[in-house]
FIZA-55504 format. One record per atom (N, C-alpha, C, O, CB): residue number from 0; atom name; x, y, z. Coordinates in nm, 4 decimals. Each point is the difference from the previous one (the first is absolute). Glycine has a CB too. Layout:
N
NODE/i/at/xx/yy/zz
NODE/NUM/CA/X/Y/Z
...
END
This chain:
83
NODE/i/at/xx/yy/zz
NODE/0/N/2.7891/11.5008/8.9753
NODE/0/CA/0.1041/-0.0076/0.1006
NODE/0/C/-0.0067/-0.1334/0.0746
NODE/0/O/0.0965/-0.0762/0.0039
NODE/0/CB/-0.1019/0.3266/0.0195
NODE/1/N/-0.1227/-0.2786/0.0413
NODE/1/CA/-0.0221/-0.1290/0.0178
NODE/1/C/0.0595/-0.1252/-0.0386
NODE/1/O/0.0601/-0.0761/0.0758
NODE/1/CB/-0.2063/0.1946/-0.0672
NODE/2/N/0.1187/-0.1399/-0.1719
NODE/2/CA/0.0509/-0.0778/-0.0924
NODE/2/C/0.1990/-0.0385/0.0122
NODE/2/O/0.0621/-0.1017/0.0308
NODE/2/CB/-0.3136/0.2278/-0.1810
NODE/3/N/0.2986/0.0273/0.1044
NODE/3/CA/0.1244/-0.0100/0.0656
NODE/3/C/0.0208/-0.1037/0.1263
NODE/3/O/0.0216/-0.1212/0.0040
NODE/3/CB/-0.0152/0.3589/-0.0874
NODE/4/N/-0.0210/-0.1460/0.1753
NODE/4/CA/0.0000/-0.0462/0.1342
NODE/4/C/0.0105/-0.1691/-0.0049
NODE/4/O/0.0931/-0.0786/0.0174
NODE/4/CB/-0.2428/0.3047/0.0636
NODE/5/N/0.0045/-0.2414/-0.1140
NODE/5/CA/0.0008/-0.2233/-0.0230
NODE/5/C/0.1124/-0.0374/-0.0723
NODE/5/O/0.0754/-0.0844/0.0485
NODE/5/CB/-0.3372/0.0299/-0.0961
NODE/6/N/0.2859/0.1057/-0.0649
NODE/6/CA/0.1296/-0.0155/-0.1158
NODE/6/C/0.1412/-0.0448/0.1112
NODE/6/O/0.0611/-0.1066/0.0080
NODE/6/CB/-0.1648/0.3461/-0.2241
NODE/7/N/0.1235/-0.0954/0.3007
NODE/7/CA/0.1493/0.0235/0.0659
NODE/7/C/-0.0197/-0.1333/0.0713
NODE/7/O/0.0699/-0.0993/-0.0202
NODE/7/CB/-0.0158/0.3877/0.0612
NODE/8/N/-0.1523/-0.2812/0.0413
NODE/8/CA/-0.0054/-0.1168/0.1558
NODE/8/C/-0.0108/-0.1249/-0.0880
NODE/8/O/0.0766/-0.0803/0.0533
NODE/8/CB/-0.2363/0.2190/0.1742
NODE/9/N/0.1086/-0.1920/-0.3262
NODE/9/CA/0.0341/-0.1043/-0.0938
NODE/9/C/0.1186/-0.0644/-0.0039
NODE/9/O/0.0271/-0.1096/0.0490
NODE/9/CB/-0.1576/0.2136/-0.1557
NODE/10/N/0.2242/-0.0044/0.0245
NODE/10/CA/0.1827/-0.0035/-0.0480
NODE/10/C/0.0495/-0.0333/0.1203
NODE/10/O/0.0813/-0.0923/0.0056
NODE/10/CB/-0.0420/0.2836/-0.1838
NODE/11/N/-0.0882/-0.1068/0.3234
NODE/11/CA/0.0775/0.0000/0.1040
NODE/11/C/0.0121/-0.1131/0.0287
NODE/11/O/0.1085/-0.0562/0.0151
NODE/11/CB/-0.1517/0.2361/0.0507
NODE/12/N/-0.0861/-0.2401/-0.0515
NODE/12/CA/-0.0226/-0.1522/0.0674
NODE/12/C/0.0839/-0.0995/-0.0626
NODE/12/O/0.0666/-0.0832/0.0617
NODE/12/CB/-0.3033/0.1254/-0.0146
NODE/13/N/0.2277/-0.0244/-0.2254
NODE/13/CA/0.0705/-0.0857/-0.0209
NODE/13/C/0.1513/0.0001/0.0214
NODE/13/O/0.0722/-0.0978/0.0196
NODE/13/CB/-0.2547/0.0761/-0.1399
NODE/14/N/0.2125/0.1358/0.1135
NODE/14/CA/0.1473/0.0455/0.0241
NODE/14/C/0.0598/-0.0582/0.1468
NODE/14/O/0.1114/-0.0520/0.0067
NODE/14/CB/-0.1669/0.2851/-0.1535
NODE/15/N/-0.0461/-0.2150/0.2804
NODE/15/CA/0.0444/-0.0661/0.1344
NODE/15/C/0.0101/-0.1312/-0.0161
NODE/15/O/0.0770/-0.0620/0.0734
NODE/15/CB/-0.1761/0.2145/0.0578
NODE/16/N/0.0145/-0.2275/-0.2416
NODE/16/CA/-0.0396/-0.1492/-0.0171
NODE/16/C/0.1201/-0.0287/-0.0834
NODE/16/O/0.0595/-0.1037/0.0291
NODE/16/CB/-0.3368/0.0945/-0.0213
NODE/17/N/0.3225/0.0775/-0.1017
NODE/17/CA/0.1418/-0.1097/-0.0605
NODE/17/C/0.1264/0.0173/0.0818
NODE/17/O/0.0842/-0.0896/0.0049
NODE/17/CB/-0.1522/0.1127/-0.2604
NODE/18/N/0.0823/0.0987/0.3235
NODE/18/CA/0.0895/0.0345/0.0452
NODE/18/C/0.0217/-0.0800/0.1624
NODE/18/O/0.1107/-0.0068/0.0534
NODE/18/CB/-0.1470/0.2286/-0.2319
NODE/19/N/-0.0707/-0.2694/0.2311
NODE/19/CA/-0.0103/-0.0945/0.1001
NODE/19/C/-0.0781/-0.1133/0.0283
NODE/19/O/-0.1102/-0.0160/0.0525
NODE/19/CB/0.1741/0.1807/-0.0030
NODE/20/N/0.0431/-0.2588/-0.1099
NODE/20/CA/-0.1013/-0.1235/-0.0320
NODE/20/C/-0.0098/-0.0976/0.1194
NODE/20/O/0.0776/0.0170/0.0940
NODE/20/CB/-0.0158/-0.0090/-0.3467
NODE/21/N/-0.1343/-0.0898/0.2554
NODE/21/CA/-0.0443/-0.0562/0.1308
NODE/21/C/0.0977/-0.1510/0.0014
NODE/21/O/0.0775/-0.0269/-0.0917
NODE/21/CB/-0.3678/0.1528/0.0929
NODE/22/N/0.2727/-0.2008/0.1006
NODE/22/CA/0.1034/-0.0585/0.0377
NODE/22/C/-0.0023/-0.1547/-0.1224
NODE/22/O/0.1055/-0.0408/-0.0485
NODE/22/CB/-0.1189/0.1725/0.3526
NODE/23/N/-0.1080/-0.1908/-0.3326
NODE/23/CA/0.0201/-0.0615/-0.1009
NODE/23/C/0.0559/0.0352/-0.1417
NODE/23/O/0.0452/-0.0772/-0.0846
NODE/23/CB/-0.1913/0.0042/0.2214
NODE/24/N/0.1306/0.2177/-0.1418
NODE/24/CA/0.0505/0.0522/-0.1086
NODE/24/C/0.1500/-0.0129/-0.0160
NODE/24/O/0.0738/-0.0615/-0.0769
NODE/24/CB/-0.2631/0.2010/0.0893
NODE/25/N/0.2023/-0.0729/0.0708
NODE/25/CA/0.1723/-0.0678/0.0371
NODE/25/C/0.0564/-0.0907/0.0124
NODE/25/O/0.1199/-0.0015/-0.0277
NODE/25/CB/-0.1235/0.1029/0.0984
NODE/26/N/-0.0552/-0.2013/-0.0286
NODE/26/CA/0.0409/-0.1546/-0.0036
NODE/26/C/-0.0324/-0.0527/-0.1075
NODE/26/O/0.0527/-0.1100/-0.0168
NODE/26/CB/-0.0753/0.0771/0.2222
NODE/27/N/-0.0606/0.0759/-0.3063
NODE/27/CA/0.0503/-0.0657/-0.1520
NODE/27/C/0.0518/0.0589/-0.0827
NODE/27/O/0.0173/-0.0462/-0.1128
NODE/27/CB/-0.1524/-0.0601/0.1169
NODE/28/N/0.1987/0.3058/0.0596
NODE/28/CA/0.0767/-0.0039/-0.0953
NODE/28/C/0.1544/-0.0773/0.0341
NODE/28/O/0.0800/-0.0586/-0.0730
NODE/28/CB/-0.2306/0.2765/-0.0028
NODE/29/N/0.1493/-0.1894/0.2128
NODE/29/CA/0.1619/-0.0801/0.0412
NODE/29/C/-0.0019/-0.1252/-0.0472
NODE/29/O/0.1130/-0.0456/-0.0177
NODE/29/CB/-0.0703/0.1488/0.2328
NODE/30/N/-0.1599/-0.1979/-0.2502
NODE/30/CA/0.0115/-0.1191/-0.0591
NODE/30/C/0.0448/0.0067/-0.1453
NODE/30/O/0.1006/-0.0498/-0.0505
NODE/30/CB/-0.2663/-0.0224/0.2092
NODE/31/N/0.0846/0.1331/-0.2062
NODE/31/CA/0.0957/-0.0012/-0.1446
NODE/31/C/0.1017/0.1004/-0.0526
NODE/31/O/0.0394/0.0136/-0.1158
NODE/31/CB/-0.2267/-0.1128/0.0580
NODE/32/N/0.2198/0.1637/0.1627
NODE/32/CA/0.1357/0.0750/-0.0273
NODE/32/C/0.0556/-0.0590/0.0156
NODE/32/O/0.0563/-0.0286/-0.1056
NODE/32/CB/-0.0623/0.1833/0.1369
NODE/33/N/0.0636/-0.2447/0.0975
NODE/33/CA/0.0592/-0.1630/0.0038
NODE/33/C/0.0438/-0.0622/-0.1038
NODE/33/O/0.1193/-0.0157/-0.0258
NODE/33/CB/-0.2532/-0.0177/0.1678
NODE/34/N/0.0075/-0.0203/-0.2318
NODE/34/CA/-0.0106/-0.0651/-0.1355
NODE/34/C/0.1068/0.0518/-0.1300
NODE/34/O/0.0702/-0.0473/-0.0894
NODE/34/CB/-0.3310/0.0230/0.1755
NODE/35/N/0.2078/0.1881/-0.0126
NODE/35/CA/0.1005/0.0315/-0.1622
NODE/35/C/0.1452/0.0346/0.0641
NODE/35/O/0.0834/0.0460/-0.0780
NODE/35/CB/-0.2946/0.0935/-0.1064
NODE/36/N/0.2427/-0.1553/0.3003
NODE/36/CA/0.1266/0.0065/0.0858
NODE/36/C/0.0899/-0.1132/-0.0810
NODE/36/O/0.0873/0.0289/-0.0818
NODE/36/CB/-0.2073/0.0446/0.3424
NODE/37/N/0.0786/-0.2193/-0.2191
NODE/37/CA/0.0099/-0.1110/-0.0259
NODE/37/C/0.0581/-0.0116/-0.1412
NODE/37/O/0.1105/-0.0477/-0.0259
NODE/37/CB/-0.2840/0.0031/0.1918
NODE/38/N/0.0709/0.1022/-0.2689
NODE/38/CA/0.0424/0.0026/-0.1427
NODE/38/C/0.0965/0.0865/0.0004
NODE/38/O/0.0988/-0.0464/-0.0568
NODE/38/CB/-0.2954/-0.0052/-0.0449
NODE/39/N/0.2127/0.1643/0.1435
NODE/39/CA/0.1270/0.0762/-0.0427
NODE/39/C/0.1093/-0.0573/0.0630
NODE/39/O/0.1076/0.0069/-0.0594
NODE/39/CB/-0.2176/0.1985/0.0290
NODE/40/N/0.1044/-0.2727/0.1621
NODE/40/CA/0.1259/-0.0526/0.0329
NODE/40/C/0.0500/-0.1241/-0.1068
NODE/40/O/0.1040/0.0011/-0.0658
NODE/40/CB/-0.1659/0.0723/0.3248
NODE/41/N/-0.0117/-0.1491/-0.2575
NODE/41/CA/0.0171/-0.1066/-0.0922
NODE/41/C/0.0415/0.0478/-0.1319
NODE/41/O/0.1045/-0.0596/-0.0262
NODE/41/CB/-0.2663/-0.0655/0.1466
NODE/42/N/0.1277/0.2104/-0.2240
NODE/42/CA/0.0570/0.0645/-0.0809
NODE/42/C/0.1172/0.0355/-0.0256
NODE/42/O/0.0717/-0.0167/-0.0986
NODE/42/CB/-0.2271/0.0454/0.1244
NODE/43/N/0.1811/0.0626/0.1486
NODE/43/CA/0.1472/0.0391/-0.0160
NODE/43/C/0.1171/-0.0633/0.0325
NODE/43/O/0.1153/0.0417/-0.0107
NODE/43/CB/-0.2135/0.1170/0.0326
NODE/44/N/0.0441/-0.2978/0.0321
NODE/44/CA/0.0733/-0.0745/0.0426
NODE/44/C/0.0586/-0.1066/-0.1277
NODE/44/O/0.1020/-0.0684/-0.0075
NODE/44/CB/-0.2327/0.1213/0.2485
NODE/45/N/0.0043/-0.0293/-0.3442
NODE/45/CA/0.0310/-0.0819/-0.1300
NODE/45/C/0.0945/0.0804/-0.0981
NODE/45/O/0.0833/-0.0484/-0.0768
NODE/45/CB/-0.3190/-0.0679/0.0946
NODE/46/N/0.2083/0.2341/-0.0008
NODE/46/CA/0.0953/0.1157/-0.0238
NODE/46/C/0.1571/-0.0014/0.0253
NODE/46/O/0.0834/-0.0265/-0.0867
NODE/46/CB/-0.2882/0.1303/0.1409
NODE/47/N/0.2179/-0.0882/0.0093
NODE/47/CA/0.1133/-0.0323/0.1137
NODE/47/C/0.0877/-0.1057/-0.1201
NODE/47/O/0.0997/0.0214/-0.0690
NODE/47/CB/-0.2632/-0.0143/0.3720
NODE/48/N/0.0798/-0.1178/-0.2895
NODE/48/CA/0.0732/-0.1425/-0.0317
NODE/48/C/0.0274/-0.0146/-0.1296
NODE/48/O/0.0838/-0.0791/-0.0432
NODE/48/CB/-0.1895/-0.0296/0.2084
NODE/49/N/0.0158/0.2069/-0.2542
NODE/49/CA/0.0018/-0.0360/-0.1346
NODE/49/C/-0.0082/0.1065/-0.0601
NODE/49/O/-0.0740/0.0197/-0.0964
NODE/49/CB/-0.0083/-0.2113/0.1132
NODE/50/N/0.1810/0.2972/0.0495
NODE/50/CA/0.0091/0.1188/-0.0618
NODE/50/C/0.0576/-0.0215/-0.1545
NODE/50/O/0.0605/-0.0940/-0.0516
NODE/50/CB/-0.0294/0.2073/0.2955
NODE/51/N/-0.0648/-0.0178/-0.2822
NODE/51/CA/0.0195/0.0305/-0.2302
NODE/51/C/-0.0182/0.1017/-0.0169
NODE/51/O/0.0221/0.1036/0.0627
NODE/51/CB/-0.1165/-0.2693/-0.1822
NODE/52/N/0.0240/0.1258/-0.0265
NODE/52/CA/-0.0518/0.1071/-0.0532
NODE/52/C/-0.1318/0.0950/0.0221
NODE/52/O/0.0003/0.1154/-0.0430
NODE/52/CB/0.1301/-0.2485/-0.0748
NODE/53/N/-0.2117/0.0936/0.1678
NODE/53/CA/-0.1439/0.0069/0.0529
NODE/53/C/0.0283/0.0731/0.1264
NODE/53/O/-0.0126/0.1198/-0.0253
NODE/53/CB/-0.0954/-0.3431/-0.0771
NODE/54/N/0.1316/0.2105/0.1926
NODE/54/CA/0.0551/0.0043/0.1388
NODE/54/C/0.1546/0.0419/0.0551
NODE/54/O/0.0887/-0.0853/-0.0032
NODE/54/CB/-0.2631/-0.0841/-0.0124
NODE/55/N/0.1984/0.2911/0.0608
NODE/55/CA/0.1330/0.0050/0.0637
NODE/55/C/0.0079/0.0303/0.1481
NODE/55/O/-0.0684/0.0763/0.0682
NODE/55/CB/0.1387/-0.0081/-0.2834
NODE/56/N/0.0477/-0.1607/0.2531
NODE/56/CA/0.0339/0.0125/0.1014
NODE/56/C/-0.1034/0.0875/0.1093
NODE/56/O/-0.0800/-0.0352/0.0866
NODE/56/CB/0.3023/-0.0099/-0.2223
NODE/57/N/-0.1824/0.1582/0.0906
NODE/57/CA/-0.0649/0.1149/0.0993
NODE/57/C/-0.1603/-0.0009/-0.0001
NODE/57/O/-0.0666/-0.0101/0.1030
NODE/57/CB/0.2763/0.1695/-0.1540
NODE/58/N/-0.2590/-0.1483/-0.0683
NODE/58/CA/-0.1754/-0.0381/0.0235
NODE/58/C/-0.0771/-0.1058/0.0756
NODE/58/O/-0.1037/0.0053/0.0661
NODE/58/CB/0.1251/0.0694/-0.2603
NODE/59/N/0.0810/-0.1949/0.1565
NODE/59/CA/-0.0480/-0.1355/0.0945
NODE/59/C/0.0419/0.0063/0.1395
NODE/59/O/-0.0307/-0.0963/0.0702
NODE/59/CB/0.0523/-0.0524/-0.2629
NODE/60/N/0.0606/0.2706/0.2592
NODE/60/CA/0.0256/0.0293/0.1560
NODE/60/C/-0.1016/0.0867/0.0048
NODE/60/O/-0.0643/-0.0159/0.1038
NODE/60/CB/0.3134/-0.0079/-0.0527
NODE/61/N/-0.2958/0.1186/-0.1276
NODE/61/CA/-0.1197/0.1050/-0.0185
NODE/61/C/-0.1130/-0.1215/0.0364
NODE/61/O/-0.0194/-0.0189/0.1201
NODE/61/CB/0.1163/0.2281/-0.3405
NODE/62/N/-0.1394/-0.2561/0.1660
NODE/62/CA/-0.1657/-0.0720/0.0099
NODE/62/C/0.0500/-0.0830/0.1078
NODE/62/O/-0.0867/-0.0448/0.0750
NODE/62/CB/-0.0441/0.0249/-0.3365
NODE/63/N/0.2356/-0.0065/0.2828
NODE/63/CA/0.0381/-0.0991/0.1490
NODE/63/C/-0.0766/0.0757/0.1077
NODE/63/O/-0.1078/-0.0375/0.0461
NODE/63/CB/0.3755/-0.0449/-0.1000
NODE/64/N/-0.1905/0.2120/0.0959
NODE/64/CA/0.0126/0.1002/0.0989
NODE/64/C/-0.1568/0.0652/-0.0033
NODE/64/O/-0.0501/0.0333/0.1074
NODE/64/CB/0.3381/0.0133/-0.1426
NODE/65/N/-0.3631/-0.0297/-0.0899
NODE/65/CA/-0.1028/0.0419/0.0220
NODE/65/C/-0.1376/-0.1514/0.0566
NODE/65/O/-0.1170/0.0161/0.0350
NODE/65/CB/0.2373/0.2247/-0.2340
NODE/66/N/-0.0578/-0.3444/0.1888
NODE/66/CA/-0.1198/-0.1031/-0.0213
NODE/66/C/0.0533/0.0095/0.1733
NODE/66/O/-0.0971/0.0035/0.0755
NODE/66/CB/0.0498/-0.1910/-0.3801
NODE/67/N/0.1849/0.1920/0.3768
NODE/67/CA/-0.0416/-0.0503/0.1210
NODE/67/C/-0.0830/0.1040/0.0607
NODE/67/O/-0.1065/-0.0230/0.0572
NODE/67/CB/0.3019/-0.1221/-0.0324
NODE/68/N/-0.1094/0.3320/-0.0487
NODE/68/CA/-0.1365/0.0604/0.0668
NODE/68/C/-0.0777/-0.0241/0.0261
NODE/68/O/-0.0463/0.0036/0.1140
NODE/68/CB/0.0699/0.0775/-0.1627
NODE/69/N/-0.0967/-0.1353/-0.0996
NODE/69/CA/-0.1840/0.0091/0.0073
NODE/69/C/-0.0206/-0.1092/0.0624
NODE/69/O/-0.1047/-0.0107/0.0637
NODE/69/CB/0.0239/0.1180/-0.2738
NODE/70/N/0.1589/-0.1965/0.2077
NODE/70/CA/-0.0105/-0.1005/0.1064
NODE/70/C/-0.0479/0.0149/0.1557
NODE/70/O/-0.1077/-0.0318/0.0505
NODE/70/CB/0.2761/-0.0281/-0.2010
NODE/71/N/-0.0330/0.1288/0.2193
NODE/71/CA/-0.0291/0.0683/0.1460
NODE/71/C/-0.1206/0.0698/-0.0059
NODE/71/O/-0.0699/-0.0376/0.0940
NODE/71/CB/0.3009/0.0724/-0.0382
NODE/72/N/-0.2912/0.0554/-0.1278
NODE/72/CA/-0.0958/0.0812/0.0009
NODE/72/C/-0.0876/-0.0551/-0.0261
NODE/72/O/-0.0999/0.0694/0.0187
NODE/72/CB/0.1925/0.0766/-0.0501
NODE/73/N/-0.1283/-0.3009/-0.0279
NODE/73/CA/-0.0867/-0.0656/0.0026
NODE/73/C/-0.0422/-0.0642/0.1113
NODE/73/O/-0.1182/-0.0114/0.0326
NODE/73/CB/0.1756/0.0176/-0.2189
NODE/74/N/0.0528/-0.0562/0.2562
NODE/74/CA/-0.0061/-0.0489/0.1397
NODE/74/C/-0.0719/0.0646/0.1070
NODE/74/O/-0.0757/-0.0486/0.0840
NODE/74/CB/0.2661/-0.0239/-0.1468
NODE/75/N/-0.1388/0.2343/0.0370
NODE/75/CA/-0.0521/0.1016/0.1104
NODE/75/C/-0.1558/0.0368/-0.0264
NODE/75/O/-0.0784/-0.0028/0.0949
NODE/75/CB/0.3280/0.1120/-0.0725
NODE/76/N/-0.2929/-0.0748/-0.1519
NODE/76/CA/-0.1228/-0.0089/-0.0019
NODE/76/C/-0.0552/-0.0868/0.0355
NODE/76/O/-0.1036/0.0399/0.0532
NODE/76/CB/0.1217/0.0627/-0.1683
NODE/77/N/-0.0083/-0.2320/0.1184
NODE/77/CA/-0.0744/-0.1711/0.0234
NODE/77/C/0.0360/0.0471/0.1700
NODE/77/O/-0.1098/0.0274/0.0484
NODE/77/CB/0.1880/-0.2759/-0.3124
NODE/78/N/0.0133/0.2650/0.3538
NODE/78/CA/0.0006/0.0208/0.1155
NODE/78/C/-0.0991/0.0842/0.0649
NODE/78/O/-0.0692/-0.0167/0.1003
NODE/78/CB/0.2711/-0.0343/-0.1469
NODE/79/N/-0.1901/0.1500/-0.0406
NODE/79/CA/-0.0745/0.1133/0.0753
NODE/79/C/-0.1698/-0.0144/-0.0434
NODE/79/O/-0.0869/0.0593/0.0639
NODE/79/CB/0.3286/0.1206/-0.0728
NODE/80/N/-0.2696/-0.2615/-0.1004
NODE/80/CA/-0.1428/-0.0287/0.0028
NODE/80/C/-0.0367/-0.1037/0.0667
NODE/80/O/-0.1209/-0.0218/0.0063
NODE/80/CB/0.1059/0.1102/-0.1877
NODE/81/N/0.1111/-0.1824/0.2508
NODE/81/CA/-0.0277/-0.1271/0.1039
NODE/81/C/0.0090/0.0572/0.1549
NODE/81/O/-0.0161/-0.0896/0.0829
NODE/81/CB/0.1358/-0.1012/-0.2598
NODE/82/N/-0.0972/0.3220/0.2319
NODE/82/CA/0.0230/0.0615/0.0737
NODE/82/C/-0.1536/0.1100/0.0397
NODE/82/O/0.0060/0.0845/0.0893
NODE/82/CB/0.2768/-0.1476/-0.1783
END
């Protein structure tokens, strides 16, 4: 029973530990969520311009709209771990 017991409080710990990461943690993930913000905007912006066969219209406003999200949400994490 013991054994158990160490097992559960183990999982738990790690479970509180990914689920609340500490403030540098956050500030490099908002850093490179940023990064891949950047690439998807740039993408869809190449999209956009040089829509074909590869790429339509609507997908290159798709990776537009999703790169700025992750953008803002990159911002807010980098805020809130400089905070």
């Amino acid at each position: 029973m013991e054994v158990i017991m160490k097992k559960f409080l183990r999982i738990k710990t790690w479970f509180v530990r990914l689920f609340s990461p500490d403030k540098k943690t956050l500030g490099a993930i908002g850093e490179d969520l940023r990064k891949v913000a950047v690439t998807a905007i740039g993408v869809g912006i190449v999209g956009l311009a040089v829509s074909g066969d590869t790429i339509t219209v609507k997908e290159a406003g798709l990776v537009l709209f999703v790169g700025v999200i992750l953008w803002i949400y990159g911002i807010i994490l980098t805020k809130v771990s400089n905070s």
